[in-house]
N, C-alpha and C positions, 0 to 999 in steps of 0.2 A: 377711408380708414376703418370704419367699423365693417365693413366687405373683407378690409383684410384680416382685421380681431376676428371673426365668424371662420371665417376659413382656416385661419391657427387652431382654435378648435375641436373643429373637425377632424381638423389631422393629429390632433393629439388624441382625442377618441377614436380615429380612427387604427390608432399606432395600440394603444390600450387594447382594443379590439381585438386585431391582429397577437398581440402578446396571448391574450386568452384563449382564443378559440381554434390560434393556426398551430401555438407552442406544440401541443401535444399531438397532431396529425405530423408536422414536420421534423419533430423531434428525431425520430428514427431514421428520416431518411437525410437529412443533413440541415444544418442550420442556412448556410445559403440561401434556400426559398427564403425562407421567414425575412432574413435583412433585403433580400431585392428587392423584394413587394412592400415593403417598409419605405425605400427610397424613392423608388417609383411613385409611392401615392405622394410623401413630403413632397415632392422635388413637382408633381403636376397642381399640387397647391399652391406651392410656392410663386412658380409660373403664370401662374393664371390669375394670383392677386395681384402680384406687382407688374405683370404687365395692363392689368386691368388699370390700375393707378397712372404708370406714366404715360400711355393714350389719353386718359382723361385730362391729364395736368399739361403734354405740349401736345405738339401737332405728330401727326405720324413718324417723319422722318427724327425726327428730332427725340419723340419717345423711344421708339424702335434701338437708335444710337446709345441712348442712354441707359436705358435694359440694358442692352450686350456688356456695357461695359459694368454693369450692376453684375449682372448673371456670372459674367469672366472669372468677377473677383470673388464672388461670392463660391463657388464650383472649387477653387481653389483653396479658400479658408475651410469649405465643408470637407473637401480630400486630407486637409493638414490634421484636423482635429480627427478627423475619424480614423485615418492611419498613421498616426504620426503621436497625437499626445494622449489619447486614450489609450495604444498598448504599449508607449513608453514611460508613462506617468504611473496612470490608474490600476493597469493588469499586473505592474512593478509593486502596486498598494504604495508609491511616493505619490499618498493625496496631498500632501501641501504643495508640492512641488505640481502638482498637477491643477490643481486651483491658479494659483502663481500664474502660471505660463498662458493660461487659461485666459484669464481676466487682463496678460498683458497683450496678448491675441485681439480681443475684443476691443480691446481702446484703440487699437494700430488699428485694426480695420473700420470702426468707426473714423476714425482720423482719416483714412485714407477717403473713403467716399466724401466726408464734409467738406475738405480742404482740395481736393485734386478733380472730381466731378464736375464742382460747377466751372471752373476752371478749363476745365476739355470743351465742355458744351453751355456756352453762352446765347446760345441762339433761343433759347427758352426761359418764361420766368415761371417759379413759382412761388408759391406761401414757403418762408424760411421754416414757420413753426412744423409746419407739414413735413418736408423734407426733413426736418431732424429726428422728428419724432418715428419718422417712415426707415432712417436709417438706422434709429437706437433698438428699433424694432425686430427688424431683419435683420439685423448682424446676431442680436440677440438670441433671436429663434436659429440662424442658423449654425451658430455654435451650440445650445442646447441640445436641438434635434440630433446633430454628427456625433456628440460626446452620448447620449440616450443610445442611440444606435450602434456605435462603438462600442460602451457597455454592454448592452443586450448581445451585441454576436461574441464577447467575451463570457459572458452568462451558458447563451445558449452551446458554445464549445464546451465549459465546463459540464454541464448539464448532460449534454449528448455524452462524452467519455464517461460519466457517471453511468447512464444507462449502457453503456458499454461494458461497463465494468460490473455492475449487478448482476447482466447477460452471463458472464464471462465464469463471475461466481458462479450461479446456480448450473450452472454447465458442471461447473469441477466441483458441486455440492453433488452433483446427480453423478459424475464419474466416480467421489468417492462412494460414496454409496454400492456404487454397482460395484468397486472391488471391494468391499466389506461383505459381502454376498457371497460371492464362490469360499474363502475361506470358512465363513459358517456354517456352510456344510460341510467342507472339511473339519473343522473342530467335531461337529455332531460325530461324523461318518468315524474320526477317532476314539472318540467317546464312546461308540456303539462295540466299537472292535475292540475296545480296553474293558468294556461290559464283558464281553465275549470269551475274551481269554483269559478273564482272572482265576475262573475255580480250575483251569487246564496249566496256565502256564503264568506264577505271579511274576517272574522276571521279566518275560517279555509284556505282560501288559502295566509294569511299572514304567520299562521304555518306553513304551507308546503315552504313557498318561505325562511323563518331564517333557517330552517330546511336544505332544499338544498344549502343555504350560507354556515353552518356551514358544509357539509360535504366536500363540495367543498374545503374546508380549509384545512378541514383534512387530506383531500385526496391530493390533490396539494400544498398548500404552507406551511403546516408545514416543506416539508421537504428542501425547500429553505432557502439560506444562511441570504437574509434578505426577509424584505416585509416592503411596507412605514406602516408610524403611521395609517392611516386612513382607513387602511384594518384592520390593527388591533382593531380598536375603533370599525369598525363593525360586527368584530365578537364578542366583548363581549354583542352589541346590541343586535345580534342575539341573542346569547344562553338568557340573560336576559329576550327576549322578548318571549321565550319558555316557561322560569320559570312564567314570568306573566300571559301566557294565561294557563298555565296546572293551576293554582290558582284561576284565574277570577282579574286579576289584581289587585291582594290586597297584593302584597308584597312592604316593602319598599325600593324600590332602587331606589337611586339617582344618578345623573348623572351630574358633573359639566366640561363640556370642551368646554372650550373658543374657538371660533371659528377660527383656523389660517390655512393660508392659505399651510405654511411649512409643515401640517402635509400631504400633499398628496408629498411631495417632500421626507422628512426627512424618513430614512428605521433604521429599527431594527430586529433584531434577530426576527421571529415570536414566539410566543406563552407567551414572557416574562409579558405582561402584560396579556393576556389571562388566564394562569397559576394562578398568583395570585387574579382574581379575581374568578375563579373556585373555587379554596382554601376558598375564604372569604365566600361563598356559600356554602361550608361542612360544615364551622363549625359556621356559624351563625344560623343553625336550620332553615334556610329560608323556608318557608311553611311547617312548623312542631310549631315552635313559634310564635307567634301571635305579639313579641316585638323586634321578629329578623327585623334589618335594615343592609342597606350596603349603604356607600355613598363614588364613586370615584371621581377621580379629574386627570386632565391630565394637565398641563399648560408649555408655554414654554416663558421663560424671559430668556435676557442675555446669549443666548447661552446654558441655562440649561433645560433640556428636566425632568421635574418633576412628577412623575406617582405617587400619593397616594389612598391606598383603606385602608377605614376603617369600618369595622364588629362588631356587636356584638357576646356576648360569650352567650353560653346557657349549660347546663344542662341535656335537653333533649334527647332523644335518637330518633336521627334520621334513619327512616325507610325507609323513602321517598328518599334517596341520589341515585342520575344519575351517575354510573359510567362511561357512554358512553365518558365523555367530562374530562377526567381523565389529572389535569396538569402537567408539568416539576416537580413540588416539588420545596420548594426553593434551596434543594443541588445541584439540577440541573441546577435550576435557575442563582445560583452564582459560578455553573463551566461555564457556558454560556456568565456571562458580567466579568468574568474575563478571559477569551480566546478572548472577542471581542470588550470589554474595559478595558483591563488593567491599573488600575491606576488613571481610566476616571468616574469615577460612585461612587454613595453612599447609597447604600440600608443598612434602616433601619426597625428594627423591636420594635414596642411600644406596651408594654400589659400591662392594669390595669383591677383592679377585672372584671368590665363588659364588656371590647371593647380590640379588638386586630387591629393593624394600623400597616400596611406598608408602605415605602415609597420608592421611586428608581428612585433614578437622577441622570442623564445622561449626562457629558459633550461635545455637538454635536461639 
């Protein structure tokens, strides 16, 4: 008995071991290893004390008989627990129900050896206290050990996907990066040619400077969580002020925003009001209709952040449309301030036969 205590052990410092020292060489290449070589060592412990024991307790044929049918049962309680209630229980996190089933496991297979054992094989005596104590033992450890090993290759799956996934990151931390890259030279190489042309030609290097505003947008802050109001109000400048010069300044848009000082403080989702003034720009026939007008309005009273744009409706079939500056759509729009104002906002939508009016306000 103390041969067998000793060897228990071992194989739990042995299993400790193994967790420490093999975890992180086999991590990468798959958790596998780590659990075979895990069962392998249990399982030649396991072997090698209790057949040590029931040699020493009957005669050969008799010990021999009564192993296999130790071994059989046991082989099978270690399969049930390791694939069977550890990832239908435990990896579920139903630990009482996992305990539960656990504990009624261990009394049935204690039961079984006590009661059906000596039963089979009468042809040998031993010490009762031995035998029970040998069975309370072994049934014990071998539910322990399957549920430790079960857990651990549940562990180690998690663990491995983890490093898979940090892999997986810093790959698409280093891919954005590398497309943040070629566009910064573009913005400089912009910036260098709006230097260039200003004392020769201010029109065109006013086009070039909205031009590099908006891509700079596009490229960096759309895809931030917010950006203040007044980054936003200069990009619908921008892109307007494209629409004016590719025209000769003969479109009509108006621009009504009072001047406050909250709006370089105040942040919002980017693109929300950019979007919709896009929008009012497809479908007013803007530099296709000669009666197309657009006139927004931004104002903030009372804590209410109030963005109105209103469009004419046209007819016409437009040619001329800039896909480049493509917005959220309103369904997108209103999965947006409802993820980021729930509860807090009131966009509305007004259309009579000639003008279409949105509006969208926002309780800051």
């Amino acid at each position: 008995m103390i041969l067998l205590l000793n060897l228990i052990l071992l194989v739990l410092i042995l299993r400790l071991s193994f967790e420490k020292r093999l975890l992180k060489s086999f991590l990468y290449r798959g958790w596998p290893d780590v659990i075979s070589i895990q069962h392998l060592v249990f399982w030649g412990a396991f072997i090698v004390a209790n057949l040590y024991l029931y040699l020493n307790w009957f005669d050969i044929k008799v010990g021999l008989t009564r192993f296999s049918f130790m071994l059989i049962a046991n082989v099978i309680l270690y399969q049930f627990c390791f694939r069977y209630l550890v990832p239908t229980y435990y990896e579920t996190k139903k630990y009482q129900e996992y305990i539960r089933y656990t504990g009624i496991v261990y009394v049935l297979s204690c039961l079984l050896r006590i009661l059906i054992e000596p039963e089979l094989f009468r042809d040998g005596q031993v010490n009762q206290v031995a035998f029970l104590l040998l069975v309370y033992v072994s049934q014990s450890i071998i539910i322990l050990i399957s549920s430790m090993l079960g857990i651990s290759k549940f562990k180690l799956i998690v663990e491995s996907e983890l490093a898979k996934m940090e892999t997986l990151k810093k790959e698409a931390d280093l891919d954005l990066m590398k497309s943040k890259i070629n566009p910064h030279f573009l913005f400089n190489t912009l910036n260098n040619i709006y230097s260039h042309s200003y004392l020769q030609d201010r029109g065109s290097a006013n086009f070039i400077k909205q031009l590099s505003l908006l891509l700079q947008y596009t490229t960096y802050e759309v895809g931030k969580k917010r950006i203040i109001v007044d980054r936003e109000i200069e990009m619908i400048t921008a892109l307007s002020s494209l629409y004016q010069l590719k025209y000769n300044n003969r479109l009509n848009l108006v621009f009504d925003y009072s001047a406050n000082d909250y709006f370089s403080i105040i942040e919002i989702p980017p693109t929300i009001y950019f979007s919709l003034f896009e929008n009012a720009i497809k479908h007013s026939g803007m530099g296709v209709d000669l009666q197309a007008m657009i006139h927004t309005s931004l104002i903030l009273k009372d804590d209410k952040l109030s963005f109105s744009i209103k469009n004419s409706k046209t007819d016409k079939l437009m040619h001329l449309q800039d896909e480049h500056y493509s917005g959220a759509g309103l369904k997108i729009l209103k999965t947006i301030m409802d993820t980021e104002y729930p509860g807090n906002y009131n966009f509305q939508v007004i259309e009579t036969e000639n003008e279409y009016m949105t509006i969208l306000e926002i309780n800051i």
